[in-house]
C-alpha positions in Angstrom: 0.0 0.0 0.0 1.0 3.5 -0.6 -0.2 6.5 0.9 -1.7 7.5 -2.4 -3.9 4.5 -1.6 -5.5 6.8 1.2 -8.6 9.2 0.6 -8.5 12.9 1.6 -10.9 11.7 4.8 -8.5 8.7 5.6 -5.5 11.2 5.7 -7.7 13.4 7.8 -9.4 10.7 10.2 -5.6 9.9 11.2 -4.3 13.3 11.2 -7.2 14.4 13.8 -6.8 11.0 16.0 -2.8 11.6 16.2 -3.4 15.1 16.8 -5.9 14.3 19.5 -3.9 11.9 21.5 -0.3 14.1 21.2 -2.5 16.9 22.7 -3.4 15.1 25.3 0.2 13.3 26.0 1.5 17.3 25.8 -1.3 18.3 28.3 -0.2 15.4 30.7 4.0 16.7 30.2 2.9 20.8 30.8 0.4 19.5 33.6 2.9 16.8 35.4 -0.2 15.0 35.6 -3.2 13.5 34.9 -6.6 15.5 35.3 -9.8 14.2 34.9 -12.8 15.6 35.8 -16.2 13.3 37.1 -19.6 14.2 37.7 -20.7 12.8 41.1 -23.7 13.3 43.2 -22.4 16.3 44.5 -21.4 18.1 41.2 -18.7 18.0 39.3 -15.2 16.8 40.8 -12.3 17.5 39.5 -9.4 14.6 40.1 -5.8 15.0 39.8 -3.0 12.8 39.7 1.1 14.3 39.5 3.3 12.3 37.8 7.2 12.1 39.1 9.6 14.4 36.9 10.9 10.9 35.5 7.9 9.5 34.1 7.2 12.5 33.0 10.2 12.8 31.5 9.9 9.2 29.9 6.7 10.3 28.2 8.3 13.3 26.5 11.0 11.5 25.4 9.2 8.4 24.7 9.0 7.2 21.3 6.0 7.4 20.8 5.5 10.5 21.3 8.1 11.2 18.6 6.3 9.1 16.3 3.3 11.1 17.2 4.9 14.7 16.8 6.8 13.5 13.6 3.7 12.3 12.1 2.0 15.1 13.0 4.9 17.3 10.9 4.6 14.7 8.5 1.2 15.1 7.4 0.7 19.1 8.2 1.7 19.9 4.8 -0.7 17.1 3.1 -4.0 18.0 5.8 -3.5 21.9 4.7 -3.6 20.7 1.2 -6.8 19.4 1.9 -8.1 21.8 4.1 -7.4 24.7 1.4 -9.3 22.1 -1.7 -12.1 21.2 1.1 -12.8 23.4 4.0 -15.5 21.7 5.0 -13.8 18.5 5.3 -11.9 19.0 8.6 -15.3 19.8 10.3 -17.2 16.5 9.5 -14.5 14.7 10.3 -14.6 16.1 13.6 -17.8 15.8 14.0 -17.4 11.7 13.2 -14.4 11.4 15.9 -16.0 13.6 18.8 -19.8 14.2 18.2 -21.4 16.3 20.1 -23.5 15.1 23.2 -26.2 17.3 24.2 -25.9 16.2 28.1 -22.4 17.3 28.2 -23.0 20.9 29.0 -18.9 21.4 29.8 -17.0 18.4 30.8 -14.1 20.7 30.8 -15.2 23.1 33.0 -13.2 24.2 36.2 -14.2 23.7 39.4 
């Protein structure tokens, strides 16, 4: 196979799902740990873990997030390609990865 085998959504589905996860590996390395935020009986709780400087360390330095951040470089130039032929593109494929759930008013939100 050869990555003219791929379709524009293809290239983009991967693009958005590497994309996702190194932001998330970056947010853990800036953060030194892991957040995550539940709704309980109560409310909304927000949950922390830290991470030691080594694993944290590990992760940055970890191959896979290299294999993540060079694919990342690796396919910028193809994905704005895309993006400038069909705008619209980018947007449904978001919308296939991460619909939108009406009950999640802001999962993000702090506490």
């Amino acid at each position: 196979m050869k990555i003219q085998d791929l379709s524009n959504e293809e290239v983009l589905l991967m693009y958005t799902l590497i994309e996702d996860i190194l932001g998330d590996m970056n947010e853990i390395i800036i953060n030194k740990g892991v957040k995550h935020i539940v709704d309980s009986p109560v409310g909304k709780v927000s949950l922390f873990m830290q991470l030691e400087e080594e694993a944290v360390e590990e992760m940055k330095n970890g191959k896979k997030h290299k294999l993540l951040t060079n694919s990342i470089k690796k396919l910028s130039p193809v994905v704005d390609i895309i993006n400038d032929s069909y705008p619209e593109m980018s947007n449904e494929i978001h919308k296939i990865i991460f619909p939108v759930n009406l009950n999640d008013e802001n999962p993000e939100e702090d506490m």
